[in-house]
N, C-alpha and C positions, 0 to 999 in steps of 0.2 A: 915634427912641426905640423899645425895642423892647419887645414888648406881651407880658407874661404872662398866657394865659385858664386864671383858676382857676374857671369854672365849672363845676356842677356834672353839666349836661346839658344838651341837647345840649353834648359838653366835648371838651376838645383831643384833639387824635390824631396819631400820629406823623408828620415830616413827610414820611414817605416816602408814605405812604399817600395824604397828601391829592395831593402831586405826580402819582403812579401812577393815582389814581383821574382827576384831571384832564386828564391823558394820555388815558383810556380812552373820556371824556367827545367828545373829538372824535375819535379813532381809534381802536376797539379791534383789539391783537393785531396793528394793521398790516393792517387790513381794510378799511381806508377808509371803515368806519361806527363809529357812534357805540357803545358799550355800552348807552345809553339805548334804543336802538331794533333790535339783532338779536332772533332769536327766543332766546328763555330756553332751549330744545331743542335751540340750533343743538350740533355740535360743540364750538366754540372756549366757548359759554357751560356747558357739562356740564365742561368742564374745571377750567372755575373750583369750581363745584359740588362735585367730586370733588375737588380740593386741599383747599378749606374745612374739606369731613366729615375728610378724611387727617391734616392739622393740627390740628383740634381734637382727634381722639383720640392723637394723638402728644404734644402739649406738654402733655393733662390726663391723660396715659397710663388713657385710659380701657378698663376692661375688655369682654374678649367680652360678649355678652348686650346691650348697653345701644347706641342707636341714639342719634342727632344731626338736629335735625331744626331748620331753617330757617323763620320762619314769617312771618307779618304778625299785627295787632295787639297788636304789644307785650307788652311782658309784664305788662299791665293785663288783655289775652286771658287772659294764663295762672292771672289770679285765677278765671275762671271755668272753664277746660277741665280744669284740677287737679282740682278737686271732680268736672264730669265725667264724668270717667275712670278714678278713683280712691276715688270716695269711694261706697261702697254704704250707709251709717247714719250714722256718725260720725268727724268730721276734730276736730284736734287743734292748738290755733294757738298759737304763740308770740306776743304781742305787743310790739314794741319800736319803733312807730313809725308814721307816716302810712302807707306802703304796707301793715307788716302789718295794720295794722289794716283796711284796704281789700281786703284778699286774706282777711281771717276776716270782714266784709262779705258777698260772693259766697259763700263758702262756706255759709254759711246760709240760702242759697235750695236747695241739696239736700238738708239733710238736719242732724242735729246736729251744729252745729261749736263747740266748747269752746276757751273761752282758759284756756291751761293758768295762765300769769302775761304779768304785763303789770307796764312801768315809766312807765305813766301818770302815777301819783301826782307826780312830779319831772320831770314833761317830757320822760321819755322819755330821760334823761341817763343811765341806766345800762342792763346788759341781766341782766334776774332771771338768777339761781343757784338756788334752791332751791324747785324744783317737783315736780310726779309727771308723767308722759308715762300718761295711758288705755293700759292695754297693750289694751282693745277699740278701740279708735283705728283707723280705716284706712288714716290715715298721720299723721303730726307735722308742720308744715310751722315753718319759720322764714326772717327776711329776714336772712342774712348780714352787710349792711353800711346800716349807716341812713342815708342820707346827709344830710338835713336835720336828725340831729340827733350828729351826729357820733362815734355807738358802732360797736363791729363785733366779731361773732364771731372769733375769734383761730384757733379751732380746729375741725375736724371732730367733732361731736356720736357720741355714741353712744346708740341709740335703737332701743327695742324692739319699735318699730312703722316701717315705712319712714317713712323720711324725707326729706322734700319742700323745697328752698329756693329763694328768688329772691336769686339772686346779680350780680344786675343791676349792681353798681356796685363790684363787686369780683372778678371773674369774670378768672381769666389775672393776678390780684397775685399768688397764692401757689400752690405745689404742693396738689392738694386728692386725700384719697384717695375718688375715686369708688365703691369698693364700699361706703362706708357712705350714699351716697345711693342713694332709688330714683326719683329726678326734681332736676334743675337745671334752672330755667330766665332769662331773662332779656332786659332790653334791650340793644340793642349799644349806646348812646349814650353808656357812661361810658369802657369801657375795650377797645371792640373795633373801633365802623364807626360813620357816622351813622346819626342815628333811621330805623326805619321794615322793622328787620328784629328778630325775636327768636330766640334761641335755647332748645333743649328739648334735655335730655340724658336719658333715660327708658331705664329696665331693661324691657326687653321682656316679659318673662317678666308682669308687674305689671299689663299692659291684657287687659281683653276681659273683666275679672268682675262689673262694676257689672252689673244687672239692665235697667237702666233704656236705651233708645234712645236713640244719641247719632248727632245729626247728622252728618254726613260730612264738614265743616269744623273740626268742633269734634272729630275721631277721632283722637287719635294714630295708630291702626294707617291709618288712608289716608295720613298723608305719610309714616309711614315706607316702605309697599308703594308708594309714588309718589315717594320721594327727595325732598323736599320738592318736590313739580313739579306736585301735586295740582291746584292754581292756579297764575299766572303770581305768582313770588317774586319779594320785591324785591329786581332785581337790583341796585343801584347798590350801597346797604350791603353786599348779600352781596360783591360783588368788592370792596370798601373791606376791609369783615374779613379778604380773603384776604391784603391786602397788611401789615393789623395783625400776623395770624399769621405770618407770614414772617419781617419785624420780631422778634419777639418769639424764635422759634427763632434768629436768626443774632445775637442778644444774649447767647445759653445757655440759653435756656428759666427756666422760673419759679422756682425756684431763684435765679436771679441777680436777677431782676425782683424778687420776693420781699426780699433784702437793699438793694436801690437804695433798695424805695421805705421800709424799716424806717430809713434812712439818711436820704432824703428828711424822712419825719416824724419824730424825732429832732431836727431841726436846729430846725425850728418851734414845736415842743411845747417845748422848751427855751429858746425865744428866749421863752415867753410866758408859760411858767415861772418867769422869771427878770425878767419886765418886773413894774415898778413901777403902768404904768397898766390893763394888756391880763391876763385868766385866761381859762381856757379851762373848759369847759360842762360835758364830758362827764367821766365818772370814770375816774381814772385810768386804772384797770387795762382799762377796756374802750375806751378811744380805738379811733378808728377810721384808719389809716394812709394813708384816702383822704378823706376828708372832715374836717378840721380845723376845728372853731367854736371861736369863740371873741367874746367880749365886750369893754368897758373896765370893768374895777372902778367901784361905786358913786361913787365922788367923782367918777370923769373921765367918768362917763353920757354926759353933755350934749358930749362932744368928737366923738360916734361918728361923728355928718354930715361933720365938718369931716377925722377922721381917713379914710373916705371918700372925700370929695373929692381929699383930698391921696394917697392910694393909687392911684387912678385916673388923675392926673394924671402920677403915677410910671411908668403903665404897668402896673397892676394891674389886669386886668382879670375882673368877674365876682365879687369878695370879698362882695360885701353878703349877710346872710345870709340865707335862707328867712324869708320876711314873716311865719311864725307864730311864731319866737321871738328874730327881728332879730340885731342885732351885726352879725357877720363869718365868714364860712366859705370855706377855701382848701382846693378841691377840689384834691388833685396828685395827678390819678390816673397811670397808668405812664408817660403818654408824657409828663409835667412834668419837665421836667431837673433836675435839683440846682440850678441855677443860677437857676433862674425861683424854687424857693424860697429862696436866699437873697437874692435882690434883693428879695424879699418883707420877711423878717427884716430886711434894711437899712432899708426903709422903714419900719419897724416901729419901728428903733432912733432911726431919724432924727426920726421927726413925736413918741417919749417926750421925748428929751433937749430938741427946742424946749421941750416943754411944763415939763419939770422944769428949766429955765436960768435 
């Protein structure tokens, strides 16, 4: 039987990657050492290094000025090095969810951090429209893609203050125009490498004006002037990404990714749309294209365990949703084929019609 992981993180990835990286694992390059254990400085490791940065500014066609930076602690790090490095009085927060709200958190240990709006009130099932951005704001930050509650920004913001986002779990789904950000950052673990590397895409121009001393791990400008090499990076994720981004270029780049996975969700949102027992959380218009929640309607509550079980046994693996507002969540991030969402859909169709027979 064969096993679809719709988890949400650490979550699937292509399988070339995982092959490629498993290779690397006992032989890198044909070196007859491990990637686990050359120096991060050798040649053959600066090469990976330099493809990564090549690739990610190619497939987000990211503009001059703006540097790519490799890092460690996640992008829970980046709730604090944002504020940082960027924020000199006052940051500017969007709320739509557990991370953002964890990242306007940290920001209020520097200084004033304002939540412009927030869709608390409903569990975070929609993402507000009608607010003001501080144009005295140091930056606006928002989380792109919620993924425990299953909304997502559709579009590139226009913002009068730079704008700041953790694109952690949507990062390489769609074409994005980077001149309207002045910071991206993120975990690799939805749609790039495993945990344990993060990404920072930073307009140069934008560091070095806080007042205040900033440690030299916590300095954007030391890994950018040190290629992310400042410390020993973690190499396993960083060569896993190189193998995602590769991937991802000889598919046609985000553009093409971008219509799979609008295809992808499409087929699910429609199947749950349309089912008698199963509705889905989030609002319409703001679903999210990678993170898919969804419930059983009021009468069939009491089925959720049993539906569950029987998803699992299908080969559905990872659907139960986030423990703080339960049901079901089918993460398909890029690298879920079409086909692992509709074997999904089947089962979906399969465990309704026992029930309604």
């Amino acid at each position: 039987m064969k096993i679809y992981n719709f988890s949400a993180g650490p979550s699937i990835l292509p399988q070339v990657t995982i092959e490629k990286t498993a290779e690397a694992v006992k032989n890198f390059n044909g070196i007859g050492l491990s990637v686990l254990e050359i120096s991060h400085r050798s040649k053959d490791f600066q090469a990976v290094m330099d493809e990564v940065d090549a690739l990610f500014k190619e497939l987000l066609n990211i503009p001059e000025g703006y540097s790519v930076l490799l890092l460690g602690g996640g992008a829970s790090m980046q709730f604090c090095m944002v504020p940082y490095n960027l924020m000199e009085k006052k940051s500017a927060y969007l709320n739509t969810g557990t991370w953002a709200s964890k990242a306007l958190k940290e920001a209020k240990l520097f200084g004033e951090a304002v939540e412009v709006a927030s869709s608390k009130d409903t569990l975070f099932n929609y993402i507000p429209k009608d607010y003001v951005i501080p144009t005295d704001a140091d930056y606006f930050h928002v989380t792109t893609n919620n993924t425990i509650y299953g909304t997502q920004l559709h579009e590139d913001l226009d913002s009068p203050v730079p704008l700041v986002a953790d694109m952690s779990s949507d990062i390489f789904s769609r074409p994005i125009d980077i001149s309207k950000y002045a910071l991206i950052y993120g975990g690799a673990q939805k749609n790039l490498a495993p945990a344990g590397v993060a990404f920072v895409i930073v307009k140069d121009e934008l560091l070095g004006k806080v007042s205040r001393p900033i440690p030299s791990m916590l300095d954007y400008r030391t890994h950018i002037k040190d290629g992310s090499m400042f410390n020993t990076p973690p190499v396993l994720p960083i060569y896993s990404a190189m193998h995602t981004l590769r991937w991802l270029k000889e598919l046609g780049g985000l553009s093409v990714m971008q219509k799979m996975n609008e295809e992808k969700a499409a087929i699910l949102y429609d199947a749950i749309d349309n089912s008698s027992i199963f509705e889905g959380t989030a609002a319409k218009e703001d679903r999210s294209l990678m993170n898919v929640c969804f419930v059983m309607k009021d009468k069939y509550k009491d089925l959720e365990p049993e539906f569950l079980k029987f998803a699992t046994e299908k080969g559905m693996s990872g659907i139960k949703g986030h423990r703080s507002i339960g049901g079901f969540r089918a993460s398909i991030y890029n690298a879920m084929p079409k086909e692992g969402v509709q074997a999904l859909v089947d089962c979906m169709n399969e465990f309704e019609k026992k029930q309604l027979d």
